[in-house]
C-alpha positions in Angstrom: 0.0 0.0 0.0 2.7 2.5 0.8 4.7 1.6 -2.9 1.2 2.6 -3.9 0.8 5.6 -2.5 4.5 6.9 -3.5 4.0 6.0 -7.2 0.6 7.7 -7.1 2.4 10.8 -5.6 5.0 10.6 -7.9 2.5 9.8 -10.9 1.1 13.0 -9.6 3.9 15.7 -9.7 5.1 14.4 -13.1 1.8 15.3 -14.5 1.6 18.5 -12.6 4.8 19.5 -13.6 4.4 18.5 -17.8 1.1 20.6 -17.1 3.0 23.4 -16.1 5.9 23.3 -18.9 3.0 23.3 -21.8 2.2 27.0 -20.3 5.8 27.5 -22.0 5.4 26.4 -25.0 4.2 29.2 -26.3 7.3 31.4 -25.0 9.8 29.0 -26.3 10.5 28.9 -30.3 11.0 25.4 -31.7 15.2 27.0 -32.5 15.8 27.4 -28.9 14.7 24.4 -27.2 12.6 22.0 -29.1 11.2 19.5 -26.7 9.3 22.0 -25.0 6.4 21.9 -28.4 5.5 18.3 -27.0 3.9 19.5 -24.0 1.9 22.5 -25.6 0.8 19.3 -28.3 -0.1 17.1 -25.4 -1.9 20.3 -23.5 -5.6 18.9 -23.7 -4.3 14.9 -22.4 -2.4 16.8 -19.5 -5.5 18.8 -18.2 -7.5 15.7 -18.4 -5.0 13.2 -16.2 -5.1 16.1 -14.2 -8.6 16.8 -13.8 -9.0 13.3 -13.1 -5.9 12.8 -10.3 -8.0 15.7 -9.0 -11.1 14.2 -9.3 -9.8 11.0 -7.3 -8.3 12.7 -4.7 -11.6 14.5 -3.7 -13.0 11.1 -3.6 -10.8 9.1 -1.5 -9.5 12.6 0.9 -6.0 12.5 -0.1 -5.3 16.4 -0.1 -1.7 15.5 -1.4 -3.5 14.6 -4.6 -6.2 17.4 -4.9 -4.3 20.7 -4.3 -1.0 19.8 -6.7 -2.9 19.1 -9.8 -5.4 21.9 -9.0 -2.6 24.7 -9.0 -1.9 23.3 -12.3 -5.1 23.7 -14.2 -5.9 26.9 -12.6 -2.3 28.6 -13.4 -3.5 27.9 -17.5 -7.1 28.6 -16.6 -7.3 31.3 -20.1 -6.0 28.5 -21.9 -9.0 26.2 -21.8 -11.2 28.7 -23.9 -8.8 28.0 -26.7 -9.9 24.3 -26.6 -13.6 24.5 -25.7 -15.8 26.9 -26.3 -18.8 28.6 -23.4 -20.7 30.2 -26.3 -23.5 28.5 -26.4 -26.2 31.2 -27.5 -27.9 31.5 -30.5 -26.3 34.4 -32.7 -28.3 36.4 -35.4 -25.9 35.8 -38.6 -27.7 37.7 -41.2 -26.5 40.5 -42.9 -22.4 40.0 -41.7 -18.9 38.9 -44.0 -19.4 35.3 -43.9 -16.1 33.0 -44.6 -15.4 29.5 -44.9 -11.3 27.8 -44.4 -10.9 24.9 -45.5 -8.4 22.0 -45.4 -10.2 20.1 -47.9 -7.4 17.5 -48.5 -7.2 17.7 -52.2 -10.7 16.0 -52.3 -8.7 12.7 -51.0 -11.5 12.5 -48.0 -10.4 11.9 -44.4 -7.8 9.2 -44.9 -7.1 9.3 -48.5 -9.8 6.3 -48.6 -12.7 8.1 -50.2 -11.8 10.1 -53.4 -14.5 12.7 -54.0 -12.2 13.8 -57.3 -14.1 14.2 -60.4 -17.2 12.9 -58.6 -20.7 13.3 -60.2 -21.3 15.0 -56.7 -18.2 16.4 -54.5 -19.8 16.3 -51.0 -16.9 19.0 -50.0 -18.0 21.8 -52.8 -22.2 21.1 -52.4 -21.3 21.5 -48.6 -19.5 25.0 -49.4 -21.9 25.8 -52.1 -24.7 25.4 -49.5 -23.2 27.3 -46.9 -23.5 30.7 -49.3 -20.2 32.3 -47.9 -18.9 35.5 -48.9 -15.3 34.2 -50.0 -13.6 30.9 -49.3 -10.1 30.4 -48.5 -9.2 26.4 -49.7 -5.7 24.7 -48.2 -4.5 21.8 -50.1 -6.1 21.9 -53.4 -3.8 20.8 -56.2 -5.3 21.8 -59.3 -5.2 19.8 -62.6 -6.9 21.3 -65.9 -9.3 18.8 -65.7 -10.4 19.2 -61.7 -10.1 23.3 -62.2 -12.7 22.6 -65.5 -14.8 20.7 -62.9 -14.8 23.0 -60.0 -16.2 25.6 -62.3 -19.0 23.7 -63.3 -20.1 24.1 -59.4 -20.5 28.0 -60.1 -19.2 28.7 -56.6 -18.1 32.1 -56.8 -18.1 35.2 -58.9 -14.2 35.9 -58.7 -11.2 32.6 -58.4 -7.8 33.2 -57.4 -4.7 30.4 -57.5 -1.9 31.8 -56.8 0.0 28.1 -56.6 -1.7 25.1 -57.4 -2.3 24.5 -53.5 -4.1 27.5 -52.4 -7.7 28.7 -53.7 -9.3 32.1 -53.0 -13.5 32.4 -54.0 -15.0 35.6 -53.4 -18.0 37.1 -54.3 -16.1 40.4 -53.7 -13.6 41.7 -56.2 -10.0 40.9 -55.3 -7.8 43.9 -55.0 -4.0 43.5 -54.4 -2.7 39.9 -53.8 0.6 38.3 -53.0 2.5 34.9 -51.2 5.1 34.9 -48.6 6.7 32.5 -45.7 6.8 30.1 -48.7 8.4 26.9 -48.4 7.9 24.5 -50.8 3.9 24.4 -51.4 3.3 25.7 -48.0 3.2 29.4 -47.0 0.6 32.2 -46.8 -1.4 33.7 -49.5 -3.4 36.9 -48.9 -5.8 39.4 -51.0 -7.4 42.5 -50.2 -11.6 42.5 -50.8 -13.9 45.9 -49.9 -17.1 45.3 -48.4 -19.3 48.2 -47.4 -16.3 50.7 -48.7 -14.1 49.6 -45.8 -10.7 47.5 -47.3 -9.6 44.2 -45.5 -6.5 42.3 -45.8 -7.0 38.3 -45.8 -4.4 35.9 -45.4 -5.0 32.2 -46.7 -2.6 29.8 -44.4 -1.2 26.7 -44.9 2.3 26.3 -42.4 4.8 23.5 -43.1 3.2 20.7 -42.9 4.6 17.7 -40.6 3.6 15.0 -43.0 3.2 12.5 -40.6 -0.3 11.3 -41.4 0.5 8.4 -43.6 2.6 7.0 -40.3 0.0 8.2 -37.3 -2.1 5.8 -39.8 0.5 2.8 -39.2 -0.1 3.2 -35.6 -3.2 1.6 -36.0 -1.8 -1.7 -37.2 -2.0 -4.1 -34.6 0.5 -6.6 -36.2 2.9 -3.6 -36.5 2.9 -2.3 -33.4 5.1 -4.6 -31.2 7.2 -5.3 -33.7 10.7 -3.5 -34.5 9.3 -1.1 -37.8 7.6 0.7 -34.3 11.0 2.3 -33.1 12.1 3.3 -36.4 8.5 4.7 -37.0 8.1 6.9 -33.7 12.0 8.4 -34.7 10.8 9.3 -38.4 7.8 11.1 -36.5 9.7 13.1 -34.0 12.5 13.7 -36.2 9.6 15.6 -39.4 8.1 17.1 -36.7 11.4 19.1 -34.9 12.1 20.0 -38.5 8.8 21.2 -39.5 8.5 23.0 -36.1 11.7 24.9 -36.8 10.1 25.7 -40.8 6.7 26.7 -39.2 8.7 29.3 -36.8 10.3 31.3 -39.6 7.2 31.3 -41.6 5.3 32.7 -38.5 7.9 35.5 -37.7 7.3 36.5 -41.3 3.9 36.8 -41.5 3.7 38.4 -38.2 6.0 41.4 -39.6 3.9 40.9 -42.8 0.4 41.9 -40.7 2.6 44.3 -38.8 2.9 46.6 -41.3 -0.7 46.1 -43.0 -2.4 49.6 -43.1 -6.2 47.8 -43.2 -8.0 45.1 -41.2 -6.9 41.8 -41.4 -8.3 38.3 -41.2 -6.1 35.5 -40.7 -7.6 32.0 -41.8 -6.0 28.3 -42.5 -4.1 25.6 -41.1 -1.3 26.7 -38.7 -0.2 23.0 -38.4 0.5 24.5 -34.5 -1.6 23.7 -31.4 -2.7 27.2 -29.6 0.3 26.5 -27.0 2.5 27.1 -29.5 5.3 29.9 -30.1 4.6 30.6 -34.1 0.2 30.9 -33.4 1.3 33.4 -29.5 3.7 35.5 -32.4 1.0 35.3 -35.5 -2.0 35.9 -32.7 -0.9 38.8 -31.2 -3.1 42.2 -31.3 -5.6 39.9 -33.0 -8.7 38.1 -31.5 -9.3 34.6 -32.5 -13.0 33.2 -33.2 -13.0 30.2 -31.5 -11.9 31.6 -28.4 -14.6 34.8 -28.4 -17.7 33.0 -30.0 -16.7 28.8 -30.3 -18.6 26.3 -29.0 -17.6 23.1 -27.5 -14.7 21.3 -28.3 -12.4 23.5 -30.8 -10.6 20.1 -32.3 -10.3 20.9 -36.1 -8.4 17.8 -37.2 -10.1 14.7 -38.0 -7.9 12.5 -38.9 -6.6 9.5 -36.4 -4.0 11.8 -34.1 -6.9 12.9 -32.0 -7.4 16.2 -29.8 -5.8 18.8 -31.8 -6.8 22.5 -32.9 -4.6 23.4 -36.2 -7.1 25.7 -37.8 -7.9 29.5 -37.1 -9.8 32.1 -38.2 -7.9 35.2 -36.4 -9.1 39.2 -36.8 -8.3 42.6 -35.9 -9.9 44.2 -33.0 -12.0 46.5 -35.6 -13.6 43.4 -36.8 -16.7 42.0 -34.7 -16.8 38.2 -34.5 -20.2 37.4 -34.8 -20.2 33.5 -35.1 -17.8 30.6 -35.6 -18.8 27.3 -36.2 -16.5 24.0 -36.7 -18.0 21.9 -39.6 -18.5 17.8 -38.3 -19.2 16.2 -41.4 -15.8 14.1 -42.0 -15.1 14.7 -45.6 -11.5 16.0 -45.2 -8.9 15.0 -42.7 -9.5 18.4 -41.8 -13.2 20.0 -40.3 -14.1 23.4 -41.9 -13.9 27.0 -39.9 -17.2 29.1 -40.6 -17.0 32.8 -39.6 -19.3 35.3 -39.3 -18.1 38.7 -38.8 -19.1 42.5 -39.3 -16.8 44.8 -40.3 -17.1 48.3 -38.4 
């Protein structure tokens, strides 16, 4: 009984303590000291083993076990509105700039299973089309004559914008100035200016290095794998793409927060970080902006839906002159990534 109780207090302060290093994360850029993005990745898992070491000490009176892992969750109290949203009142979303971003996967579905290319009927573009958004910002579309020829014939929006076949702009407002920066290969941040109601508004289109570690969180899964020696080897290739894309991601984000520095007009910041919100490149990209999830969201914020469960990777972000109205996460699973819809009024 007493090994018990000292691995259950030891159990406890290790928990505690990875709690408390994810409230760094954010602080610490991926070039400095890269272990420290596990424990903003692993943020939601900590607050939960937590919660529940919590829970259990309340039930059996072991204040060791309550007060510890209490001090913990209440030090990154303003962090759990960045995972689950309070806002559950109905909003009144007529008459506001409504926007949809999009992983959609290249129409590949969640898990590359179900292709929706060149379909009769592409579940991803009816569900857009029905939606009746103002403009649509698209990550992962690559773009071949003959799937550009049949996005068309959907009608979607009055003005299209590629500016590399990955990226796609639709607006049903004009598109003013454009450009791409923080590239890196595919990956990097597209933005266009649109005017609605004679006031001019910056948007940037994201899509951050990506990790590329689908295809092996999807290996995980196979039970005949998993105890064999291809598991080792597997876990290094994961750890190793994501250090590197870490590092990538942090350059990108101190270039498009200089980038939004020196924009003279609203912005809106939309797109697939491929960071958790305890991160340092979405603290440096966020700041002086308000993100919808955490003002208007409801429920949990989880945007990826493919099998690495529990994370947020996609934001819609805005200046403080912009109202956020609304934000809703889209559950239908036709992309290994749920879609952002925004409503917002420009004042």
């Amino acid at each position: 009984m007493k090994l018990l109780t000292q691995l259950t207090k030891i159990f406890t302060y290790c928990f505690a303590a990875a709690l408390m290093l994810a409230y760094l994360a954010p602080y610490v850029s991926a070039k400095s000291f890269w272990p420290i993005m596990f424990f903003g990745i692993a943020y939601p898992w900590l607050v939960l083993v937590n919660f529940f070491i919590l829970l259990g000490g309340i039930l059996f009176k072991k204040r060791r076990f309550v007060i510890l892992p209490f001090l913990a969750i209440f030090l990154g109290i303003n962090y759990l509105s960045s995972f689950f949203g309070f806002n559950f009142s109905k909003k009144d979303n007529s008459d506001n700039l409504k926007l949809v971003s999009y992983n959609i996967n290249s129409f590949y579905g969640v898990d590359a299973k179900k292709n929706y290319r060149l379909q009769t009927s592409n579940p991803v573009l009816e569900t857009v089309k029905e939606l009746q958004v103002d403009f649509a910002c698209f990550q992962e579309l690559f773009l071949s004559a003959k799937l550009e020829e049949y996005m068309d014939n959907y009608n979607l929006f009055k003005y299209e914008k590629n500016p590399i076949n990955f990226f796609y702009q639709g607006s049903n407002h004009e598109f003013l100035e454009n450009g791409f920066i923080a590239r890196d290969d595919l990956n990097g941040v597209s933005w266009f200016e649109i005017e609605k109601e004679q006031i001019r508004v910056r948007v940037y289109n994201i899509h951050l290095k990506s990790n590329q570690i689908s295809l092996s969180a999807d290996k995980f899964y196979i039970k005949e794998d998993f105890f064999t020696m291809k598991m080792p080897r597997l876990i290094k290739s994961v750890l190793i793409k994501l250090i590197k894309g870490s590092k990538i991601r942090v350059r990108q984000a101190e270039e498009l927060a200089a980038h939004i520095s020196e924009c003279p007009y609203p912005v809106i910041v939309c797109g697939d970080l491929n960071e958790v919100p305890l991160s340092y490149p979405y603290r440096i990209i966020s700041k002086g902006l308000k993100d919808a999830f955490h003002e208007k969201g409801r429920g949990f914020g989880f945007t990826y839906a493919g099998k690495i469960p529990g994370l947020r990777l996609d934001y819609v972000l805005v200046s403080p002159e912009i109202e956020i109205v609304d934000l809703r996460i889209g559950k239908d699973k036709l992309s290994d990534h749920y879609p952002l819809i925004a409503y917002l009024k420009i004042k």
